[in-house]
mmCIF file as gemmi writes it, N, C-alpha and C atoms, coordinates in Angstrom:
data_model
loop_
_atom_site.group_PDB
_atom_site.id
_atom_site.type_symbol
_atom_site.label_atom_id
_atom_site.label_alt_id
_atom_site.label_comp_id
_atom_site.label_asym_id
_atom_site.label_entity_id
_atom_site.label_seq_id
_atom_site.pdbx_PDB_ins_code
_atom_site.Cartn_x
_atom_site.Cartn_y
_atom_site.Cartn_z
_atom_site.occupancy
_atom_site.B_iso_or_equiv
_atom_site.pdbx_formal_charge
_atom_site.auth_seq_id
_atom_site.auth_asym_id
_atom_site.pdbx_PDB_model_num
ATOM 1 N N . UNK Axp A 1 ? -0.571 -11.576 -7.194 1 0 ? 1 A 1
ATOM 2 C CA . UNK Axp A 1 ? -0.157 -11.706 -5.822 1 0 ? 1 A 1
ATOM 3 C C . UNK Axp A 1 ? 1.37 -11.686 -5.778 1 0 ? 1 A 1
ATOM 4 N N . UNK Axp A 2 ? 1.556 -10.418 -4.954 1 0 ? 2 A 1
ATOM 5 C CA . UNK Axp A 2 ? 2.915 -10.74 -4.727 1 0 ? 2 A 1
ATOM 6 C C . UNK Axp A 2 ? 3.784 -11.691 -3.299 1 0 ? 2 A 1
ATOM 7 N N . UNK Axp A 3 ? 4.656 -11.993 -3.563 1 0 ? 3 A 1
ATOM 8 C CA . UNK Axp A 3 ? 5.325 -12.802 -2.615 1 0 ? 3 A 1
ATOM 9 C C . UNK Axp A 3 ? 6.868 -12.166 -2.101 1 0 ? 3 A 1
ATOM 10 N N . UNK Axp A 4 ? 6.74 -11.782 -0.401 1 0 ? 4 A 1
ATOM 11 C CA . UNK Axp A 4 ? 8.023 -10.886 0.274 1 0 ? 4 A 1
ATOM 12 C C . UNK Axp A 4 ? 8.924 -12.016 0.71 1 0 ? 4 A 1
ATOM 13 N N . UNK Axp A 5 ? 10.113 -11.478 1.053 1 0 ? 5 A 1
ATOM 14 C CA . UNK Axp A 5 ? 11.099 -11.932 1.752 1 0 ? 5 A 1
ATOM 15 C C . UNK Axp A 5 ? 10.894 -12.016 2.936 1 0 ? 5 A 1
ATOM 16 N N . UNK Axp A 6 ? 10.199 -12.601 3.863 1 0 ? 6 A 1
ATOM 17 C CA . UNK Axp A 6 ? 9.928 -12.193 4.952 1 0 ? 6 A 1
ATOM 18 C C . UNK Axp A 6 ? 11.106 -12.369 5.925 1 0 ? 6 A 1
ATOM 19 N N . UNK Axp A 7 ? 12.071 -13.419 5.601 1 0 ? 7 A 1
ATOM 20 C CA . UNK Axp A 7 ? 13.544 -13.048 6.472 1 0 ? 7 A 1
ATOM 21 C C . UNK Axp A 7 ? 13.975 -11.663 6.493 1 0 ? 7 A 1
ATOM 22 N N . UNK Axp A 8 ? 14.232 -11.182 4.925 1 0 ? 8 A 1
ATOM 23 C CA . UNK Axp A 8 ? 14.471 -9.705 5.525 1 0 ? 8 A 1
ATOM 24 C C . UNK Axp A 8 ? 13.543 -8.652 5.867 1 0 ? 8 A 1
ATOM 25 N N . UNK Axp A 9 ? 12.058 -9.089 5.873 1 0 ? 9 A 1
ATOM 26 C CA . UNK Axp A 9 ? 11.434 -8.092 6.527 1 0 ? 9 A 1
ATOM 27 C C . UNK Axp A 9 ? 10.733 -7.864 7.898 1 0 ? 9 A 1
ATOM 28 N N . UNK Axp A 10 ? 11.533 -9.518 8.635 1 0 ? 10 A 1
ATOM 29 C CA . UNK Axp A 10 ? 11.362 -9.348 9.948 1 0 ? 10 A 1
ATOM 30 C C . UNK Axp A 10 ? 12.62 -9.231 10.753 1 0 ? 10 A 1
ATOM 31 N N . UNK Axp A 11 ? 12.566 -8.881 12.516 1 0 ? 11 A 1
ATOM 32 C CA . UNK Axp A 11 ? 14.341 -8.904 12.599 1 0 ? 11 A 1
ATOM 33 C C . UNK Axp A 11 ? 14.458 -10.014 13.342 1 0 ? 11 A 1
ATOM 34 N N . UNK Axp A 12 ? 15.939 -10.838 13.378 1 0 ? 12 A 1
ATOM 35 C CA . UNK Axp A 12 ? 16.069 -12.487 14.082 1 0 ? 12 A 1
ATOM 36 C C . UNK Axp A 12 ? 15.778 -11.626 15.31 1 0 ? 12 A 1
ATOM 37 N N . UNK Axp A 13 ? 15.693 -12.997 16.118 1 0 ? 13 A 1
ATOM 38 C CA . UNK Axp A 13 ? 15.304 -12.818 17.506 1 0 ? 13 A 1
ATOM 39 C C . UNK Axp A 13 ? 16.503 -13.467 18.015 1 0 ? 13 A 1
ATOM 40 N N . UNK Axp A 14 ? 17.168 -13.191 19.426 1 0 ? 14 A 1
ATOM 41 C CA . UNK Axp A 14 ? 18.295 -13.389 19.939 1 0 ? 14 A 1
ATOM 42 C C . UNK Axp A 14 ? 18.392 -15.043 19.796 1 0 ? 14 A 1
ATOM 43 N N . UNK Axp A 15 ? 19.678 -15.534 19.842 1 0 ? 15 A 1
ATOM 44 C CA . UNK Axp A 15 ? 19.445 -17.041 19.641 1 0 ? 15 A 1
ATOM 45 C C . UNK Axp A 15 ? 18.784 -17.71 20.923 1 0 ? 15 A 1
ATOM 46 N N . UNK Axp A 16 ? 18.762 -17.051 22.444 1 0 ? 16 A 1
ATOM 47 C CA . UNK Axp A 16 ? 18.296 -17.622 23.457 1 0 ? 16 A 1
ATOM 48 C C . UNK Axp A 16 ? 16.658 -17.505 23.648 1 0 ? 16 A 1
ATOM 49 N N . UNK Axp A 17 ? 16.282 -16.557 22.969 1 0 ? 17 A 1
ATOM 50 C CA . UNK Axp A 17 ? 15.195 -16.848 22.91 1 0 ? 17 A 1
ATOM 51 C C . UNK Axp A 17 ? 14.469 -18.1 21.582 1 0 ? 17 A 1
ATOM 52 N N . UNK Axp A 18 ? 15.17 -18.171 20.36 1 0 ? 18 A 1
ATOM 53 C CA . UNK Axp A 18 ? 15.057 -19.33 19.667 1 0 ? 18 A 1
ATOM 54 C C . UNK Axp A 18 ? 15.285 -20.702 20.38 1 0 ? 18 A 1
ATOM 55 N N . UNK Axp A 19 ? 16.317 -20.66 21.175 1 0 ? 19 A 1
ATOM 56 C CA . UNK Axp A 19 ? 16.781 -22.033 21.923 1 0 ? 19 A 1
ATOM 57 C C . UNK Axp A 19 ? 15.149 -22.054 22.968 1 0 ? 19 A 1
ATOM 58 N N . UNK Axp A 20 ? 14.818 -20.88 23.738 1 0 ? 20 A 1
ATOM 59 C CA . UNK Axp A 20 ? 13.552 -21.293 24.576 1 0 ? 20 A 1
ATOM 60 C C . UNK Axp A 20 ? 12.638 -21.496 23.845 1 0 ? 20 A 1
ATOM 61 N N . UNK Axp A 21 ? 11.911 -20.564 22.407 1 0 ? 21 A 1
ATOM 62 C CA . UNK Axp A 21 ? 11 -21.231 22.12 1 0 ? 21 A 1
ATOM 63 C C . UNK Axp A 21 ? 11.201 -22.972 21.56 1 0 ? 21 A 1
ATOM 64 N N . UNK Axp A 22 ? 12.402 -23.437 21.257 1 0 ? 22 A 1
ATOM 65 C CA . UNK Axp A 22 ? 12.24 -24.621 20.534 1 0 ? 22 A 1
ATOM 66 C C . UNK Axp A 22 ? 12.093 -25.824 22.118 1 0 ? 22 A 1
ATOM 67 N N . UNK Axp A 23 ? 12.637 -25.102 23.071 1 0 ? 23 A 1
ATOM 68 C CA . UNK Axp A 23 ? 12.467 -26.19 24.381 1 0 ? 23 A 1
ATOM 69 C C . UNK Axp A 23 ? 11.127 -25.643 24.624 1 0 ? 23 A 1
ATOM 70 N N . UNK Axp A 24 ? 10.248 -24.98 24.634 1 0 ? 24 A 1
ATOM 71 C CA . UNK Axp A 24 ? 9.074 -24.792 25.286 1 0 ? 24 A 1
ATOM 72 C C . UNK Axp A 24 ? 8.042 -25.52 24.211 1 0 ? 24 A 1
ATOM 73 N N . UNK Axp A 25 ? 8.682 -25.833 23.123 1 0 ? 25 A 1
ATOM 74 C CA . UNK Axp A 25 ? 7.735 -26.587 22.334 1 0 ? 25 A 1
ATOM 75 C C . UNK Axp A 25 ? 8.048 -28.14 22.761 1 0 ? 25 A 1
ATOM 76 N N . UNK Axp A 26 ? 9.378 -28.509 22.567 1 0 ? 26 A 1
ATOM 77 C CA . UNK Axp A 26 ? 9.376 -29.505 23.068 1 0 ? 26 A 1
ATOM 78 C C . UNK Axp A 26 ? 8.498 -30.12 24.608 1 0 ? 26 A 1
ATOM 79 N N . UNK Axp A 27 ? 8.336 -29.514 25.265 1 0 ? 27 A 1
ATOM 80 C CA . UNK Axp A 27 ? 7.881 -29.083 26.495 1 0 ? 27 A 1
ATOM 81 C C . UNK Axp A 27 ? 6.195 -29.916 26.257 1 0 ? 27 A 1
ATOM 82 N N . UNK Axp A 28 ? 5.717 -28.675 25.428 1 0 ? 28 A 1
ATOM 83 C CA . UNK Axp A 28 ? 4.395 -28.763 25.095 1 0 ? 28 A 1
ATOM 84 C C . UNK Axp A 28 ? 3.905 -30.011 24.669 1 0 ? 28 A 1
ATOM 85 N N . UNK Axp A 29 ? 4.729 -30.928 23.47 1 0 ? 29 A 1
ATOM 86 C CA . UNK Axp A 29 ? 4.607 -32.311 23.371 1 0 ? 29 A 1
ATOM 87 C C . UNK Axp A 29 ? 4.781 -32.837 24.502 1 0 ? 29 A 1
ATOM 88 N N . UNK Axp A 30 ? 5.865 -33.076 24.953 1 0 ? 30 A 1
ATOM 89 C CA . UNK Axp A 30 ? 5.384 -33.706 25.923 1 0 ? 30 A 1
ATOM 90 C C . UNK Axp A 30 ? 4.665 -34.461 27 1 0 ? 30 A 1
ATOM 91 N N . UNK Axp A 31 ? 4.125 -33.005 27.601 1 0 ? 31 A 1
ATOM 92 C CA . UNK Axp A 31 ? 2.579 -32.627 28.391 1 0 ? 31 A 1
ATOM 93 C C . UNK Axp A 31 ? 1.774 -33.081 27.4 1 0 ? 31 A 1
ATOM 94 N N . UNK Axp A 32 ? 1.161 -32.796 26.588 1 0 ? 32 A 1
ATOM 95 C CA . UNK Axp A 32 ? 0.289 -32.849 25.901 1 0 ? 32 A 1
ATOM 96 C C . UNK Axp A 32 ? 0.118 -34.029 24.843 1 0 ? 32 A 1
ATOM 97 N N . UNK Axp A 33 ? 1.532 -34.97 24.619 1 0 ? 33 A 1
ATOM 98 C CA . UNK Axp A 33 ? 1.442 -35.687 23.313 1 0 ? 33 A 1
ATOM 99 C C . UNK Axp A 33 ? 1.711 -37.336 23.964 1 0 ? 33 A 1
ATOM 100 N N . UNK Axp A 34 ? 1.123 -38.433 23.435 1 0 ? 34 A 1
ATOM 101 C CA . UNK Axp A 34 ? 1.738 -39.236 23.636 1 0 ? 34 A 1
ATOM 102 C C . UNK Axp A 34 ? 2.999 -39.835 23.081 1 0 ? 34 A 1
ATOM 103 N N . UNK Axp A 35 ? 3.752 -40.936 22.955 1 0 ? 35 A 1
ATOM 104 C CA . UNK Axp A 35 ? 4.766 -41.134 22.325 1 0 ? 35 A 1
ATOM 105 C C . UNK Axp A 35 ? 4.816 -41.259 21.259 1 0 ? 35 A 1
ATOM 106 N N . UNK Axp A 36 ? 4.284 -41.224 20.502 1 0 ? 36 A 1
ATOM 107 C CA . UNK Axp A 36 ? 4.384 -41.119 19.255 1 0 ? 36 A 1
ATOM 108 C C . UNK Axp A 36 ? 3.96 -39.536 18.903 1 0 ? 36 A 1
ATOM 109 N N . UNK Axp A 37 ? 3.453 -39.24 19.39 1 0 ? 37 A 1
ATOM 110 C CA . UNK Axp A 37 ? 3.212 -37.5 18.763 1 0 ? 37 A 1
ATOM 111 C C . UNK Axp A 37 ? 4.18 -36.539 19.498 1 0 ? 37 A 1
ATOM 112 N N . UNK Axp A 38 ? 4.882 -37.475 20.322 1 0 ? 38 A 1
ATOM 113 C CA . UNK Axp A 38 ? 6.247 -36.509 20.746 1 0 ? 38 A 1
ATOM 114 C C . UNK Axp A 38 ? 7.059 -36.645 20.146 1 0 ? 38 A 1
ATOM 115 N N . UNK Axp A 39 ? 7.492 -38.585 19.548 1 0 ? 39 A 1
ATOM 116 C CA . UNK Axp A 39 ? 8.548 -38.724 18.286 1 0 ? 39 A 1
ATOM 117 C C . UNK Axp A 39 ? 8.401 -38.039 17.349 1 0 ? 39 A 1
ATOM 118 N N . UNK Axp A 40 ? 7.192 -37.664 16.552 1 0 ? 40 A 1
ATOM 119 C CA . UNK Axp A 40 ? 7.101 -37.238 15.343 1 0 ? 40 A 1
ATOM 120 C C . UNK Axp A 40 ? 6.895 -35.45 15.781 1 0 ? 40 A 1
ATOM 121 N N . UNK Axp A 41 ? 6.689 -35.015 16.296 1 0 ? 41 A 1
ATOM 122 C CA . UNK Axp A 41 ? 6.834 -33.69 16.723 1 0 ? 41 A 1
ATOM 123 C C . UNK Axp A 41 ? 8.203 -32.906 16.88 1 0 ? 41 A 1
ATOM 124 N N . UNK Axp A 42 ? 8.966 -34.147 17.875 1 0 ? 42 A 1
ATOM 125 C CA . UNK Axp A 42 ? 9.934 -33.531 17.753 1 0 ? 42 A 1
ATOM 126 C C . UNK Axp A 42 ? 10.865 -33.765 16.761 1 0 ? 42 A 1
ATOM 127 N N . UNK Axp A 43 ? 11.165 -35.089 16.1 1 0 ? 43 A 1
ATOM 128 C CA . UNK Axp A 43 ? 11.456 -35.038 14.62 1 0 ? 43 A 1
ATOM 129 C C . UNK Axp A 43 ? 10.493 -33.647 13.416 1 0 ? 43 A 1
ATOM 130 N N . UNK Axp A 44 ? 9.884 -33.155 13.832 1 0 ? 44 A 1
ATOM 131 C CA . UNK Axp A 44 ? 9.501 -31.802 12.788 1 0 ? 44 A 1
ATOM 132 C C . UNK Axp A 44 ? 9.993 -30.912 13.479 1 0 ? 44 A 1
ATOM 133 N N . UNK Axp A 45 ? 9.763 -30.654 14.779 1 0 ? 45 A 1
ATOM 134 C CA . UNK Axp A 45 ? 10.399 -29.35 14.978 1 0 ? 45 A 1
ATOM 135 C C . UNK Axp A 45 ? 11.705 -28.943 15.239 1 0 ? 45 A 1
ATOM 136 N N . UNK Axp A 46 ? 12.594 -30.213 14.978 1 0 ? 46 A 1
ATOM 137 C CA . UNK Axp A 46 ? 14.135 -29.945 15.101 1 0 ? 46 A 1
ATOM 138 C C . UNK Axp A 46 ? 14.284 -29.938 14.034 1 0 ? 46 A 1
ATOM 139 N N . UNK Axp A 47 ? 13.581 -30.548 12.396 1 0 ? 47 A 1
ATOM 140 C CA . UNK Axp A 47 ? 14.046 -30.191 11.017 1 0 ? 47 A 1
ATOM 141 C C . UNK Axp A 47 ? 13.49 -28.736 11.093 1 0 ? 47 A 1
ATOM 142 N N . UNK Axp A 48 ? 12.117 -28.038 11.261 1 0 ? 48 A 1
ATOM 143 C CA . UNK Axp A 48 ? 12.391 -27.037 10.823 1 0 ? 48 A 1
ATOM 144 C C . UNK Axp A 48 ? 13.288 -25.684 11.522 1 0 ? 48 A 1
ATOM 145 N N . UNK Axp A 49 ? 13.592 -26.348 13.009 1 0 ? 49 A 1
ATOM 146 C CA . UNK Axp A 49 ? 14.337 -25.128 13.53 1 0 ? 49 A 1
ATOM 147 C C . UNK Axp A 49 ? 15.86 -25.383 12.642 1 0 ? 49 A 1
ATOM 148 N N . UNK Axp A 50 ? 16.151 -26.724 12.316 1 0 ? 50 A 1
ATOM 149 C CA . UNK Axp A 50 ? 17.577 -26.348 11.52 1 0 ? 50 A 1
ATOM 150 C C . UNK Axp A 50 ? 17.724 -26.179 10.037 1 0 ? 50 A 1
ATOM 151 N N . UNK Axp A 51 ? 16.697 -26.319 9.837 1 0 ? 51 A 1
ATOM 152 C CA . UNK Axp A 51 ? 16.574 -25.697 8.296 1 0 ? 51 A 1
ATOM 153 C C . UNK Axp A 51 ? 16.117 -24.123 8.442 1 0 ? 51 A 1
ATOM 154 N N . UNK Axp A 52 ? 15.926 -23.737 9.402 1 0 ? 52 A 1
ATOM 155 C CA . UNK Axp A 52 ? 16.206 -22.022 9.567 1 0 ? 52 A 1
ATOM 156 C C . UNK Axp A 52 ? 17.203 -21.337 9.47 1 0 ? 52 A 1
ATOM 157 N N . UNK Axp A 53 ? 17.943 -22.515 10.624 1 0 ? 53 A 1
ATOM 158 C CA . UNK Axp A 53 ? 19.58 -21.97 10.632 1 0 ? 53 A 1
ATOM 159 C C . UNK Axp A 53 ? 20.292 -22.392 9.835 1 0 ? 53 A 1
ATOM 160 N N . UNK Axp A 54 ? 20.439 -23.122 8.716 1 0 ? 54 A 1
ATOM 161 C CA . UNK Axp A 54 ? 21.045 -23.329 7.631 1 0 ? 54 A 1
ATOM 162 C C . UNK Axp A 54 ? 21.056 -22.264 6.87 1 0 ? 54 A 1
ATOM 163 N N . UNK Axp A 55 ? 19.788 -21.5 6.485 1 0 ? 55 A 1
ATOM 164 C CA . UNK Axp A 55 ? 19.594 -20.527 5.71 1 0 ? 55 A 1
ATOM 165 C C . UNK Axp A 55 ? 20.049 -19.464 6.214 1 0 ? 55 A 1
ATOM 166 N N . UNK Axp A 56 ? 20.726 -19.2 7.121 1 0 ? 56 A 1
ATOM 167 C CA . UNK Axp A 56 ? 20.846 -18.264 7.806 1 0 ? 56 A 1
ATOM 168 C C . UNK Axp A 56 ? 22.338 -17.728 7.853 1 0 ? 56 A 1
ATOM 169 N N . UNK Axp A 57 ? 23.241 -16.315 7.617 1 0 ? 57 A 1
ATOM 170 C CA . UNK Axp A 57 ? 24.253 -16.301 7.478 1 0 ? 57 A 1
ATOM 171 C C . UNK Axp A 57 ? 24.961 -16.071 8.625 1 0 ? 57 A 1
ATOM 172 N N . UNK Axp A 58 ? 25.494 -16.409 9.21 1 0 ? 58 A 1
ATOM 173 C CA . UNK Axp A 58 ? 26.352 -16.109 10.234 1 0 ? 58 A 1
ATOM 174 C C . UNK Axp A 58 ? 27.21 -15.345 10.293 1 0 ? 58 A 1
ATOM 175 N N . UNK Axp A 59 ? 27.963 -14.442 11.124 1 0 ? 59 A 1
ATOM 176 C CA . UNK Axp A 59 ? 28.298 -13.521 11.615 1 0 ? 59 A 1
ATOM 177 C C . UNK Axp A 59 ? 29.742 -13.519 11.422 1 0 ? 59 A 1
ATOM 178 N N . UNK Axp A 60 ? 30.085 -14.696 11.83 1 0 ? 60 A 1
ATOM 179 C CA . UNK Axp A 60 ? 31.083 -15.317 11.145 1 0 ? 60 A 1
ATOM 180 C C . UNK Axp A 60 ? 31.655 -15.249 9.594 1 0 ? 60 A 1
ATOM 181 N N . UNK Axp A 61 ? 30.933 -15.321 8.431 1 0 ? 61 A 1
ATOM 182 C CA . UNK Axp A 61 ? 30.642 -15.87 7.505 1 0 ? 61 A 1
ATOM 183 C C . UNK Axp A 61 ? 30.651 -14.115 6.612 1 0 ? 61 A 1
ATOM 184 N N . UNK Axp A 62 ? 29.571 -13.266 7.609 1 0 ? 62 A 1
ATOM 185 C CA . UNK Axp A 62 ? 30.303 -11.99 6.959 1 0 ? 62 A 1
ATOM 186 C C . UNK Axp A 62 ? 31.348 -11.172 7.338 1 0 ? 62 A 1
ATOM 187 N N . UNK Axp A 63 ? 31.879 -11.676 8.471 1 0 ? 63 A 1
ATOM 188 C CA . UNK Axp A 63 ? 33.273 -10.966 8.447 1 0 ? 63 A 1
ATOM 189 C C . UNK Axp A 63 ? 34.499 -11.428 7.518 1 0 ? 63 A 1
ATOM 190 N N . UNK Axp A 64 ? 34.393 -12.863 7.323 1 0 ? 64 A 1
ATOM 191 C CA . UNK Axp A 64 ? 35.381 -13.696 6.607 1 0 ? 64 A 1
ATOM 192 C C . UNK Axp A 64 ? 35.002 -12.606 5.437 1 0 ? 64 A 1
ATOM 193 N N . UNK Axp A 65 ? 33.634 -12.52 4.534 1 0 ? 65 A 1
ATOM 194 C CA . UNK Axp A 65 ? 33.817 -12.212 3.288 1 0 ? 65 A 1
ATOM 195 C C . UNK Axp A 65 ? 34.245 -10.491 2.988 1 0 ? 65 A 1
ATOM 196 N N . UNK Axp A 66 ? 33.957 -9.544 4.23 1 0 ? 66 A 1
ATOM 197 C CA . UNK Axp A 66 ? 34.756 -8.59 4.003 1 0 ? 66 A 1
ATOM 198 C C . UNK Axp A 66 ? 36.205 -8.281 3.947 1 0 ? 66 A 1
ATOM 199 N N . UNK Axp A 67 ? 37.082 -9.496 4.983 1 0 ? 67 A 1
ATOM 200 C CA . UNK Axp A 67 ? 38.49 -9.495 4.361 1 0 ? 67 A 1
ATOM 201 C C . UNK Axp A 67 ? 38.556 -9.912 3.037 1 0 ? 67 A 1
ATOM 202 N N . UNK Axp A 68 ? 37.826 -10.635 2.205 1 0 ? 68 A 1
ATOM 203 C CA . UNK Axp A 68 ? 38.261 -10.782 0.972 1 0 ? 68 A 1
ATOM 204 C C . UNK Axp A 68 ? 37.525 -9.757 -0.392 1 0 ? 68 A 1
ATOM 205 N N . UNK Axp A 69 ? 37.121 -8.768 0.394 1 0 ? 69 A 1
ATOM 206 C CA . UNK Axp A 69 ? 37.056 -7.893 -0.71 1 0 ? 69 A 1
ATOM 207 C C . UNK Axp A 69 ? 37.974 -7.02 -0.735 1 0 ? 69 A 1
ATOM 208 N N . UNK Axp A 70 ? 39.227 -6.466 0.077 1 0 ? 70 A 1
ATOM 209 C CA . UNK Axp A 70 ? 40.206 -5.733 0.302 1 0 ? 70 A 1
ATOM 210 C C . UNK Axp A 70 ? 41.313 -6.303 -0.342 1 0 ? 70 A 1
């Protein structure tokens, strides 16, 4: 069995649509969760939306490194 990269074999999605899906989840607890399954919900789904963007290179980050290959 092999195992892909699936970061690079899908494409990001604009950050405003990341910002809506992570409020429409929040959302969903809500409605749907009591307090405690909204604490712990939304404590998971704010670690894994920022452990996305950690991994993630910014735009920023490759322009800096093409001035330093010149």
């Amino acid at each position: 069995m092999t195992v892909t990269n699936t970061k690079a074999a899908s494409p990001n999605l604009p950050v405003w649509a990341n910002i809506g899906i992570y409020i429409l989840l929040l959302i969903i607890l809500a409605v749907f969760g009591d307090l405690l399954v909204f604490i712990i919900g939304f404590i998971g789904v704010t670690v894994a939306f920022a452990s996305y963007y950690s991994g993630r290179v910014s735009e920023h980050e490759l322009h800096d490194s093409d001035h330093t290959l010149h």
